[in-house]
ZATI-569743 format. One record per atom (N, C-alpha, C): x, y, z; residue in three letters; chain; atom name. Coordinates in Angstrom, 2 decimals. Each point is the difference from the previous one (the first is absolute). Last residue first. Layout:
BEGIN
        px        py        pz   residu   chaine   atome
         X         Y         Z      ALA        A      CA
...
//
This chain:
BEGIN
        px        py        pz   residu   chaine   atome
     13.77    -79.54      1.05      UNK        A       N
      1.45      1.28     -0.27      UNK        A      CA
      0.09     -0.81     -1.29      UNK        A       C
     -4.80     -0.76      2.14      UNK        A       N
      1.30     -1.25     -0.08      UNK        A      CA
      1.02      1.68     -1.28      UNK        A       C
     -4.64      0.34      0.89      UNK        A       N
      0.46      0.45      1.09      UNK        A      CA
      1.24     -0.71     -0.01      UNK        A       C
     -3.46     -0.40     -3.42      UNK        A       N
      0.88      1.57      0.19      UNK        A      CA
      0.69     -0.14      1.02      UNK        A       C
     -1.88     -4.27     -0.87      UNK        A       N
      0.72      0.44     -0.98      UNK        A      CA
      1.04      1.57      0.25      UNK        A       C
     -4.00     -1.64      2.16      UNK        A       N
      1.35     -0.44      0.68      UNK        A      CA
      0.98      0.09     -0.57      UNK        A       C
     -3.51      3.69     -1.03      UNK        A       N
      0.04     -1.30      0.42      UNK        A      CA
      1.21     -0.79      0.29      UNK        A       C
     -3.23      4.88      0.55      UNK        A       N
      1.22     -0.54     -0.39      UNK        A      CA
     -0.09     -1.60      0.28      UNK        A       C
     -2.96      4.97     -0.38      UNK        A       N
     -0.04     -1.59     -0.13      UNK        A      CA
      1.06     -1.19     -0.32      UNK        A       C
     -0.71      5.09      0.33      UNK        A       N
      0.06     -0.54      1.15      UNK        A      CA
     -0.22     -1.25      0.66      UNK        A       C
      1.77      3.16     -4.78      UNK        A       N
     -0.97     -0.32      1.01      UNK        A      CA
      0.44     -0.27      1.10      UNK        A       C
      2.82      4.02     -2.04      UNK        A       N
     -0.23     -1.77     -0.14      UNK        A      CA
     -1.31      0.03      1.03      UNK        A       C
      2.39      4.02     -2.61      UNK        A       N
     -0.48     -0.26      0.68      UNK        A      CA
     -0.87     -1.76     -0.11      UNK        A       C
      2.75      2.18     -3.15      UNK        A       N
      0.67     -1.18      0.73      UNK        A      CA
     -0.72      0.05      1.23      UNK        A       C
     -1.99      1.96     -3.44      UNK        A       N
     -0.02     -1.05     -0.13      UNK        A      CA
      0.85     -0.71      0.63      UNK        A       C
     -0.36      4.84     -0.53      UNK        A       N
     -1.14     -0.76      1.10      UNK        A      CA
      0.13     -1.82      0.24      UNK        A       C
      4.27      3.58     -0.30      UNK        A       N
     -0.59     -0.41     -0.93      UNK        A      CA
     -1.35     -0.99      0.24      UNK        A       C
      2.37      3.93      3.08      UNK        A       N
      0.34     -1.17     -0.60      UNK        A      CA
     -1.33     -0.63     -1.39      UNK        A       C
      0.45      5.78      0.55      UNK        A       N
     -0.29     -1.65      0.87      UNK        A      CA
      0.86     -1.22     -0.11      UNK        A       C
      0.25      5.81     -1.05      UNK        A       N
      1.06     -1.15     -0.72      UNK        A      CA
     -1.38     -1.21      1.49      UNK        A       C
      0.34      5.65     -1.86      UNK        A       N
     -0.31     -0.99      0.78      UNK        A      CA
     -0.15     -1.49     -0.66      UNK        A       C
      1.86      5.33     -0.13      UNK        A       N
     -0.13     -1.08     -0.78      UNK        A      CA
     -0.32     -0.84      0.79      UNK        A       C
     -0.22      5.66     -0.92      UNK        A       N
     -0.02     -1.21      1.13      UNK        A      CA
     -0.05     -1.35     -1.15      UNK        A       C
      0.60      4.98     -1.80      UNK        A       N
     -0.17     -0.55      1.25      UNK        A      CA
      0.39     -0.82      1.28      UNK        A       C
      2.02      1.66     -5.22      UNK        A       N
     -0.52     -1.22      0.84      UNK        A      CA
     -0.28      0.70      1.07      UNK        A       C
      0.53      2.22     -5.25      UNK        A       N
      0.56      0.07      2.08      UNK        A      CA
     -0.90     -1.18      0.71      UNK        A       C
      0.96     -0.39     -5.40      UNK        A       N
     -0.95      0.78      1.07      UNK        A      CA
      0.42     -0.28      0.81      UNK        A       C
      1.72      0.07     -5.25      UNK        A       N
      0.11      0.04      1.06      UNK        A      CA
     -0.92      0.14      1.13      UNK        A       C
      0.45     -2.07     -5.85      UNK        A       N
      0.04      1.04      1.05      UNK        A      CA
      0.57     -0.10      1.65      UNK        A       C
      1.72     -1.63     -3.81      UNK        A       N
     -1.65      0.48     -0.99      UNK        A      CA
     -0.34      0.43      1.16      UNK        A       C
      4.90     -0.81     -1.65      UNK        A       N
     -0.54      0.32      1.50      UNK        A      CA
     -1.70      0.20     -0.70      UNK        A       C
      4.61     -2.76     -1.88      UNK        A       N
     -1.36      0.98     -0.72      UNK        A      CA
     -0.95      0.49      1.20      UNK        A       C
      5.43     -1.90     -0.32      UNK        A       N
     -0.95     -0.39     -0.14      UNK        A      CA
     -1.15      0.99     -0.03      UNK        A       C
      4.68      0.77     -0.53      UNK        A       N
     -0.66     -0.55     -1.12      UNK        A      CA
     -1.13     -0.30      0.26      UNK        A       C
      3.29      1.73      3.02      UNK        A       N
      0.23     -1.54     -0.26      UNK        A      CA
     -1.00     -0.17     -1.00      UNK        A       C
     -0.22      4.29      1.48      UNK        A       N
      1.23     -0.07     -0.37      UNK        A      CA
      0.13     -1.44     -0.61      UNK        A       C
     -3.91      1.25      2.27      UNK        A       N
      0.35      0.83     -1.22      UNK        A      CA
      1.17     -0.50     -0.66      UNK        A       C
      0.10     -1.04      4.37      UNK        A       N
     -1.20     -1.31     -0.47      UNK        A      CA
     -0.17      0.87     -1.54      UNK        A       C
      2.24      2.57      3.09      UNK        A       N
      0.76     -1.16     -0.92      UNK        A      CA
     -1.16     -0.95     -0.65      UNK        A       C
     -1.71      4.07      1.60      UNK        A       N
      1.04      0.07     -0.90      UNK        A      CA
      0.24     -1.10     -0.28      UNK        A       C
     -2.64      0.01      3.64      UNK        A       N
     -0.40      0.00     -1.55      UNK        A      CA
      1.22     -0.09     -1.32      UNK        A       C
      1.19      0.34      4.40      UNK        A       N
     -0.28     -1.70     -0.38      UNK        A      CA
     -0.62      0.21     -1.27      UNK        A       C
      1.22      4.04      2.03      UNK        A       N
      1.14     -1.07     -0.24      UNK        A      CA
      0.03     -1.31     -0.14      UNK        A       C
     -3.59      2.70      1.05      UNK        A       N
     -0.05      1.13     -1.46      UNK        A      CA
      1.27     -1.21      0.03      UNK        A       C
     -1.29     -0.76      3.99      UNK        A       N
     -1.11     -0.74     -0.94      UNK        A      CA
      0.65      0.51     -1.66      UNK        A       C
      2.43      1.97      3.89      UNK        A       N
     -0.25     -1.70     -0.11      UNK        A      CA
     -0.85     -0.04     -0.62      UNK        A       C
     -0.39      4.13      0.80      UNK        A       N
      1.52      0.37     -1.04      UNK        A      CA
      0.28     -1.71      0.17      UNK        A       C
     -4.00      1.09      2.25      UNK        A       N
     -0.32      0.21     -1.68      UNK        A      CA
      1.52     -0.32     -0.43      UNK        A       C
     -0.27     -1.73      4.56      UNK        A       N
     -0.01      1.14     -0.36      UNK        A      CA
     -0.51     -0.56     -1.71      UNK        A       C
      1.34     -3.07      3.23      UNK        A       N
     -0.35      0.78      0.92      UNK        A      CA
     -0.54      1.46     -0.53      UNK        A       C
     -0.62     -5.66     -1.95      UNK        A       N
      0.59      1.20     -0.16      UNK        A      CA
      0.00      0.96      1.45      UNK        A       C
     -1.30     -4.91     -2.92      UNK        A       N
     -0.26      0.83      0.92      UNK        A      CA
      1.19      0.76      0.20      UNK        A       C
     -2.60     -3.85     -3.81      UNK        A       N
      0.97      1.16      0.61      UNK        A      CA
     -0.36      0.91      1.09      UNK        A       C
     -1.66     -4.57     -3.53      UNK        A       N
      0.12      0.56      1.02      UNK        A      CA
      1.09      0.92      0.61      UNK        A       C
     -2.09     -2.16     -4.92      UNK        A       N
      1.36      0.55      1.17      UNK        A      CA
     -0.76      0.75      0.70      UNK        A       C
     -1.29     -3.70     -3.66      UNK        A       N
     -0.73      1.33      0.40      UNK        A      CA
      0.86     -0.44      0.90      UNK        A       C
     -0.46     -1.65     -5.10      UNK        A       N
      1.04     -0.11      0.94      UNK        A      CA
     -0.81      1.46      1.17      UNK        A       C
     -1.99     -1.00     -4.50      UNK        A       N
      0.29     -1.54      0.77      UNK        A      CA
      1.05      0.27      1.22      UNK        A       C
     -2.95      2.80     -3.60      UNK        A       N
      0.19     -0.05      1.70      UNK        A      CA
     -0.19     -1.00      0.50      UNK        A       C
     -0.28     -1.62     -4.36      UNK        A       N
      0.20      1.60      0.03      UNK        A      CA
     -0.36     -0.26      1.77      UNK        A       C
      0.06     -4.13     -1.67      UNK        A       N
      0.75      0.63     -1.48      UNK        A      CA
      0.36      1.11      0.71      UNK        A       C
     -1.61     -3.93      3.50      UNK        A       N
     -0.38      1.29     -0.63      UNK        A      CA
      0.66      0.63     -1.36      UNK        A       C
      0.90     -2.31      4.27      UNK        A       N
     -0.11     -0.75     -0.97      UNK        A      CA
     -0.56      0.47     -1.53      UNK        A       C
      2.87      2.52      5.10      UNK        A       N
     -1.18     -0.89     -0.55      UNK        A      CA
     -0.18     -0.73     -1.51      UNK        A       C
      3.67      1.55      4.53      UNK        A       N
     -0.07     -0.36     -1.66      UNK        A      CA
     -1.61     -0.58     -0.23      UNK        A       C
      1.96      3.73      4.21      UNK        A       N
     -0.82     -1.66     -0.56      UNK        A      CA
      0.02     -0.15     -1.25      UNK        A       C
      3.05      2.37      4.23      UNK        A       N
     -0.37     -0.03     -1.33      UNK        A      CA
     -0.94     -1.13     -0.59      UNK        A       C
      1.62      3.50      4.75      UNK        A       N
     -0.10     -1.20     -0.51      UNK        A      CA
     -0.82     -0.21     -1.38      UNK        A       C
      2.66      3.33      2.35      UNK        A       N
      0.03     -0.85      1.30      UNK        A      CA
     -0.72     -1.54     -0.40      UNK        A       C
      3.68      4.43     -2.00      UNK        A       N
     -1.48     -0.79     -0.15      UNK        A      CA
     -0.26     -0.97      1.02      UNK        A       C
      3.38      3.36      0.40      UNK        A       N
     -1.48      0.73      0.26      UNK        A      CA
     -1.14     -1.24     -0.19      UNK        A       C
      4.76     -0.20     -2.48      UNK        A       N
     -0.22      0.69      1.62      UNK        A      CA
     -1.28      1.05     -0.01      UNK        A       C
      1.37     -3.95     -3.65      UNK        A       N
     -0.40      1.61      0.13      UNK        A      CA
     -0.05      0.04      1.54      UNK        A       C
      0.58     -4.22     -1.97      UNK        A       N
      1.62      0.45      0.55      UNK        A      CA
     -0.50      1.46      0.31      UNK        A       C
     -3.87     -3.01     -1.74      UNK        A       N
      0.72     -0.12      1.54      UNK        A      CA
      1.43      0.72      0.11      UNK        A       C
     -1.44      0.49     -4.50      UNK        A       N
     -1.03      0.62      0.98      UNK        A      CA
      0.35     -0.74      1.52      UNK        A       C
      2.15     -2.63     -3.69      UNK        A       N
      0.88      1.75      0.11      UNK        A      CA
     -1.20      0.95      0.97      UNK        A       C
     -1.04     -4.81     -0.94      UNK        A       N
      0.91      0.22      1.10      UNK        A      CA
      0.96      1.74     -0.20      UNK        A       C
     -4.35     -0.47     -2.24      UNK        A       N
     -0.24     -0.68      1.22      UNK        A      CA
      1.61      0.44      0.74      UNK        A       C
      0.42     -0.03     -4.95      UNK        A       N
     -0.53      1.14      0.88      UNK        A      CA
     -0.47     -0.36      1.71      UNK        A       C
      0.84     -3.52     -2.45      UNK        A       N
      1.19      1.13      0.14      UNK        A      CA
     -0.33      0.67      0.51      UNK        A       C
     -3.46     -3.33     -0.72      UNK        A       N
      1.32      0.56      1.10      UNK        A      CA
      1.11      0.63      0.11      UNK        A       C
     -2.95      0.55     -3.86      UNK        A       N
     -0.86      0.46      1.26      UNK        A      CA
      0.94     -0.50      1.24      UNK        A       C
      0.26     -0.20     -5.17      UNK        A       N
      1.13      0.52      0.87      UNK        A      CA
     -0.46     -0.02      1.64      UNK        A       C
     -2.64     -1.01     -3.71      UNK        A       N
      0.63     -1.42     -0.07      UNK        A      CA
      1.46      0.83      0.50      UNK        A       C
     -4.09      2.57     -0.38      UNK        A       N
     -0.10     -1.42      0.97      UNK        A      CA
      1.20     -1.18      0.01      UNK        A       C
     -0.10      6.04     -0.10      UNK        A       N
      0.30     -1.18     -1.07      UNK        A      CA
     -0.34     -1.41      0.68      UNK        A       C
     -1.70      3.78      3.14      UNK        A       N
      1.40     -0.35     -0.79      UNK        A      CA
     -0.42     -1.12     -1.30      UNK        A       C
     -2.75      3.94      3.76      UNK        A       N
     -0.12     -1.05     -1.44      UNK        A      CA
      1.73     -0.15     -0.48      UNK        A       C
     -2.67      2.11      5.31      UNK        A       N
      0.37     -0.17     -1.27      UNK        A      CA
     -0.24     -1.03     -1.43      UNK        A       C
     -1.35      3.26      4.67      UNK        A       N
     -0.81     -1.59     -0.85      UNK        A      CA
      0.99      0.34     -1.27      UNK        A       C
      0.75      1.80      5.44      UNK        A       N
      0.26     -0.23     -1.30      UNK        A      CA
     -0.29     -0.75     -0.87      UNK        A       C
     -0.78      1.63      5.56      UNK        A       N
     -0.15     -0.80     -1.41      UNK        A      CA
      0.40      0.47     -1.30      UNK        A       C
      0.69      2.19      5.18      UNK        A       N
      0.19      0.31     -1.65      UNK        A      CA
     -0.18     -1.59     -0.52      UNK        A       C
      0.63      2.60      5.17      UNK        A       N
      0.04     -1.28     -0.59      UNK        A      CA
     -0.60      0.29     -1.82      UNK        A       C
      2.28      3.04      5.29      UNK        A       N
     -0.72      0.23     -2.28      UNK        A      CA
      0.59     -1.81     -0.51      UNK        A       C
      1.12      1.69      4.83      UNK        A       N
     -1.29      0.05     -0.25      UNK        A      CA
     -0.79     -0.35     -1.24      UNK        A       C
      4.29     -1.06      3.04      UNK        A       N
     -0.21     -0.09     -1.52      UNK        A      CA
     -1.88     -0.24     -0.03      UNK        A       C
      2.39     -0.05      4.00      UNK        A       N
      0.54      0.84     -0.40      UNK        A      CA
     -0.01      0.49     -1.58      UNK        A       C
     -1.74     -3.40      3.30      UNK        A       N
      1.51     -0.65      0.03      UNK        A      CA
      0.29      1.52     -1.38      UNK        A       C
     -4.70     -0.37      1.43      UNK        A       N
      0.96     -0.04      1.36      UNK        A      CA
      1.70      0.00     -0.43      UNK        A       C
     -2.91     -0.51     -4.03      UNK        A       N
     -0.01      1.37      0.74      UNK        A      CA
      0.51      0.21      1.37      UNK        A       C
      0.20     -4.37     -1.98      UNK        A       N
      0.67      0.44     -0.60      UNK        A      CA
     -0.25      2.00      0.44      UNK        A       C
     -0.73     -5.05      1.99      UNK        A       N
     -0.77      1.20     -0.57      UNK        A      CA
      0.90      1.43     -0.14      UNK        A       C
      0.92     -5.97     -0.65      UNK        A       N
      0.12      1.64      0.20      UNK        A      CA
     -1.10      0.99     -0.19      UNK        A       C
      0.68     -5.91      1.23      UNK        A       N
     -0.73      1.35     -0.66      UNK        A      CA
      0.18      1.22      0.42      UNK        A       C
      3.15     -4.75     -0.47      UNK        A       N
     -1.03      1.35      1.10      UNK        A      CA
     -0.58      0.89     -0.86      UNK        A       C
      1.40     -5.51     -1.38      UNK        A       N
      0.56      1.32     -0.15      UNK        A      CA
     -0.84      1.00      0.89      UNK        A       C
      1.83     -5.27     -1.60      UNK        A       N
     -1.30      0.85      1.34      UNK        A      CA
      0.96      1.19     -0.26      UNK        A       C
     -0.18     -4.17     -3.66      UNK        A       N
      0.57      1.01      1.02      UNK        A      CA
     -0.44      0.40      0.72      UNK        A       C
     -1.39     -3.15     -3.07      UNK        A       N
      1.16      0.41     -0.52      UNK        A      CA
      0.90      1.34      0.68      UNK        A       C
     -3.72     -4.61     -0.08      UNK        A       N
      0.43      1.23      0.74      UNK        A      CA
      1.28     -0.21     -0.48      UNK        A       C
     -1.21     -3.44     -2.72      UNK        A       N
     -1.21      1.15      0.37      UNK        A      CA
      0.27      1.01      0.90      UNK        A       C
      3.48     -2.58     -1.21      UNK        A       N
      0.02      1.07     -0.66      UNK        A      CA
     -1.55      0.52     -0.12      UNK        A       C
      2.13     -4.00      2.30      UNK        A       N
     -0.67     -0.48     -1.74      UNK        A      CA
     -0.11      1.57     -0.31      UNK        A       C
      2.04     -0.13      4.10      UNK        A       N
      0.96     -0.72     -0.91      UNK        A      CA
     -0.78     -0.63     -1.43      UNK        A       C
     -2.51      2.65      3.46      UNK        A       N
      1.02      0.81     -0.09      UNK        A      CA
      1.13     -1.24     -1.08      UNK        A       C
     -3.96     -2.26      1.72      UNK        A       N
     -0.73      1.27     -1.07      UNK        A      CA
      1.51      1.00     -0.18      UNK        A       C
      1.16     -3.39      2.70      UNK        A       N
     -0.20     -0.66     -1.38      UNK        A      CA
     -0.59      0.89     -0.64      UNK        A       C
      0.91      1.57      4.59      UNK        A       N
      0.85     -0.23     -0.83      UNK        A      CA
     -0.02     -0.87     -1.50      UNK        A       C
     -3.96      0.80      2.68      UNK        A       N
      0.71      1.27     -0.18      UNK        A      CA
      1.36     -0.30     -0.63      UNK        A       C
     -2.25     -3.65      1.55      UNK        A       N
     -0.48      0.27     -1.31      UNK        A      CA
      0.48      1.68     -0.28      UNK        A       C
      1.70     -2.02      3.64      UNK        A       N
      0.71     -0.77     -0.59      UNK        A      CA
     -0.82      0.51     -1.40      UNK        A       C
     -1.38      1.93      4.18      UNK        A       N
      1.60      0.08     -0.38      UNK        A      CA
      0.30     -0.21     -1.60      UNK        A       C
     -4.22     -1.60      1.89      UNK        A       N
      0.13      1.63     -0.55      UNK        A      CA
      1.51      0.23      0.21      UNK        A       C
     -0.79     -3.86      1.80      UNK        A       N
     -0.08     -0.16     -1.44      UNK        A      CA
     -0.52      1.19     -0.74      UNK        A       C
      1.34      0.24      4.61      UNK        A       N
      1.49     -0.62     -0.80      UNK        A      CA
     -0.87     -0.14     -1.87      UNK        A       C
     -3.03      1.34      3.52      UNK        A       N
      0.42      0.96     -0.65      UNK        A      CA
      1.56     -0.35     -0.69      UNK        A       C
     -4.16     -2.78     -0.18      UNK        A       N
      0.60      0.20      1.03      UNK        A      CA
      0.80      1.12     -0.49      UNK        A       C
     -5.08     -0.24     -1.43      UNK        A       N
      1.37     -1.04     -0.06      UNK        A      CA
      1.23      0.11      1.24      UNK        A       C
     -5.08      2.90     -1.90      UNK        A       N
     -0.07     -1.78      0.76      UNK        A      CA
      1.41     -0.62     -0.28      UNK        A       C
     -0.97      4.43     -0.70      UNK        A       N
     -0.22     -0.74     -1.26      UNK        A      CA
     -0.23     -1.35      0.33      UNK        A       C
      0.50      3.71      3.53      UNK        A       N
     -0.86     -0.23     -1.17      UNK        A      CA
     -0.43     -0.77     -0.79      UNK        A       C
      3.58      0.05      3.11      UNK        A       N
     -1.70     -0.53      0.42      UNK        A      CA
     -0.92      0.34     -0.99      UNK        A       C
      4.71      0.64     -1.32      UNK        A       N
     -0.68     -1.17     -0.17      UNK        A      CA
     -1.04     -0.80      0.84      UNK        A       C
      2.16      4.71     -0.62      UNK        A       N
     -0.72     -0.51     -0.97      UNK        A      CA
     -0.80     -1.26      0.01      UNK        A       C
      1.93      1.71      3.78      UNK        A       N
     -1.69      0.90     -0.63      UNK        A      CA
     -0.04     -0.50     -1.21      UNK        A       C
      3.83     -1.31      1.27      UNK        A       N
     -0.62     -0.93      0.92      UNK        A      CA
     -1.20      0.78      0.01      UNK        A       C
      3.32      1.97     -2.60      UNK        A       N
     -0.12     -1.45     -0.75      UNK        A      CA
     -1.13     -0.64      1.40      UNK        A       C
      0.03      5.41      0.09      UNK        A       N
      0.84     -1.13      0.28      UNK        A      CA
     -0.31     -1.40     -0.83      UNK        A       C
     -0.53      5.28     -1.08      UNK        A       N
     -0.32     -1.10      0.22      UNK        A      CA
      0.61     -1.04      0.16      UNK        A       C
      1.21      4.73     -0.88      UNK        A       N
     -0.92     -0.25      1.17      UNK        A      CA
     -0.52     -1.77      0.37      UNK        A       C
      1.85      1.54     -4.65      UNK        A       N
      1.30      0.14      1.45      UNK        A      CA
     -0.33      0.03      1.72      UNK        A       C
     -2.37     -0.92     -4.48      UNK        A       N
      0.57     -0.44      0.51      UNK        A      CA
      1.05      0.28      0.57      UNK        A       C
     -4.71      0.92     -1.35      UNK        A       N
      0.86      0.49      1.11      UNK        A      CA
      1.07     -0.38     -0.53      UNK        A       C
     -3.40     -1.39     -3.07      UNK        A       N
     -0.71      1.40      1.31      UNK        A      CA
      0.66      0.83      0.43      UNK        A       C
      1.52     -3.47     -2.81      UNK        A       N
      0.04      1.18     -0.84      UNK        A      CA
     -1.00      0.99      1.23      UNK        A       C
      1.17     -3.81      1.38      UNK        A       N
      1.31      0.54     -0.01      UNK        A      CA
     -0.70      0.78     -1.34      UNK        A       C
     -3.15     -2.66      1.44      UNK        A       N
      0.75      0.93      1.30      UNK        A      CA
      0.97      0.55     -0.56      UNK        A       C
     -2.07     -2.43     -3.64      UNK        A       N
     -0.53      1.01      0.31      UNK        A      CA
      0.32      1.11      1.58      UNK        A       C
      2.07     -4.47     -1.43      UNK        A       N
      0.36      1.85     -1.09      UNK        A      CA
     -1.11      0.74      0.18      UNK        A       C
     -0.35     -4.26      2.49      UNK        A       N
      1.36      0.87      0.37      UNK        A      CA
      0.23      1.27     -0.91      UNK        A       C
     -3.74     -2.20     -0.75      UNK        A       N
      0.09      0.26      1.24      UNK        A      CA
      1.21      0.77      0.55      UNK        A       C
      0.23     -2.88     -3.80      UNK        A       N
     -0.92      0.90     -0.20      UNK        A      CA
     -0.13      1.19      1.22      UNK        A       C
      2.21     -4.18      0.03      UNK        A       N
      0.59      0.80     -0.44      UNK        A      CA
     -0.98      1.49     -0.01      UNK        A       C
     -2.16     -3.37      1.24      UNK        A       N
      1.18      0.39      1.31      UNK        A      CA
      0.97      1.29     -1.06      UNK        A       C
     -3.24     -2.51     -2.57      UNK        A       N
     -0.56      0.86      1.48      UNK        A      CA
      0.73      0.88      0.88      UNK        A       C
      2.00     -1.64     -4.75      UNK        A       N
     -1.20     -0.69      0.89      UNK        A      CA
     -0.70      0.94      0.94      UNK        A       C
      2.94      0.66     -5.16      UNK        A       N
     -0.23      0.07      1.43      UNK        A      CA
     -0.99     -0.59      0.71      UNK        A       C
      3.04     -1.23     -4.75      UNK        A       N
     -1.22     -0.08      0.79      UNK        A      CA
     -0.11      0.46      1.07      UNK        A       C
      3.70      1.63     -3.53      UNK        A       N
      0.00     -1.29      0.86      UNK        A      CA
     -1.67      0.20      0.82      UNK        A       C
      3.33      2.10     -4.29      UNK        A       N
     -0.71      0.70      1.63      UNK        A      CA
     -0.19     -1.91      0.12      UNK        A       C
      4.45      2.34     -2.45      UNK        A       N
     -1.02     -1.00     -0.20      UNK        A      CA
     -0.96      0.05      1.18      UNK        A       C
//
């Protein structure tokens, strides 16, 4: 169930989708105008209402030995689509899957690999599990921002500043 964000909240998801492992709660909260116990305290209510849902690292995946990244635009049956979903996370190699909404190339896999003889072993199974590969392209680069809108004004009122 989402819930209204304010300022502060706001503020806070936009640092922690900047950094957050660089950023301290007391940079967050000269920013946002609060104290940093009440950047404590709204970090843990955005983590127990299930708006942040993790902090994860960003791999670059060619340093860490797995040069061959591979999209996959597939098509499953729509009224199987998490199945499939949770049988594509168990593939060793996939790193990440998006169910889209879509009838036809509704499901697109992410894969990375060290060799053709890893990609030809994900194709396969993804062959194998039925679903419909419409195509493939080698990823580059992916570049990811926070989202503009939790960039917050700078007009806060007495309202925003109370935890």
């Amino acid at each position: 169930m989402s819930r209204p964000l304010d300022n502060v909240d706001r503020g806070i998801l936009y640092h922690l989708q900047r950094d957050a492992r660089n950023t301290t709660t007391q940079e967050i909260a000269e920013t946002v105008g609060t104290s940093a116990s009440t950047v404590r305290n709204r970090i843990e209510a955005l983590e127990e209402d299930g708006i942040i849902k993790g902090y994860h690292p960003e791999i670059d995946y060619e340093a860490a030995n797995l040069p061959l990244r591979v999209l996959f635009v597939c098509t499953a049956p729509a009224t199987e689509r998490t199945e499939y979903v949770e049988h594509l996370l168990e593939i060793q190699g996939v790193v990440d899957v998006r169910e889209m909404l879509v009838g036809r190339r509704n499901i697109y896999v992410e894969v990375v690999g060290t060799s053709t003889n890893d990609i030809t072993r994900i194709t396969d199974t993804l062959h194998e599990s039925g679903i419909t590969v419409e195509s493939s392209e080698i990823l580059r680069s992916r570049y990811v921002q926070p989202f503009n809108h939790f960039h917050f004004s700078d007009g806060f009122g007495d309202e925003q500043k109370e935890g």
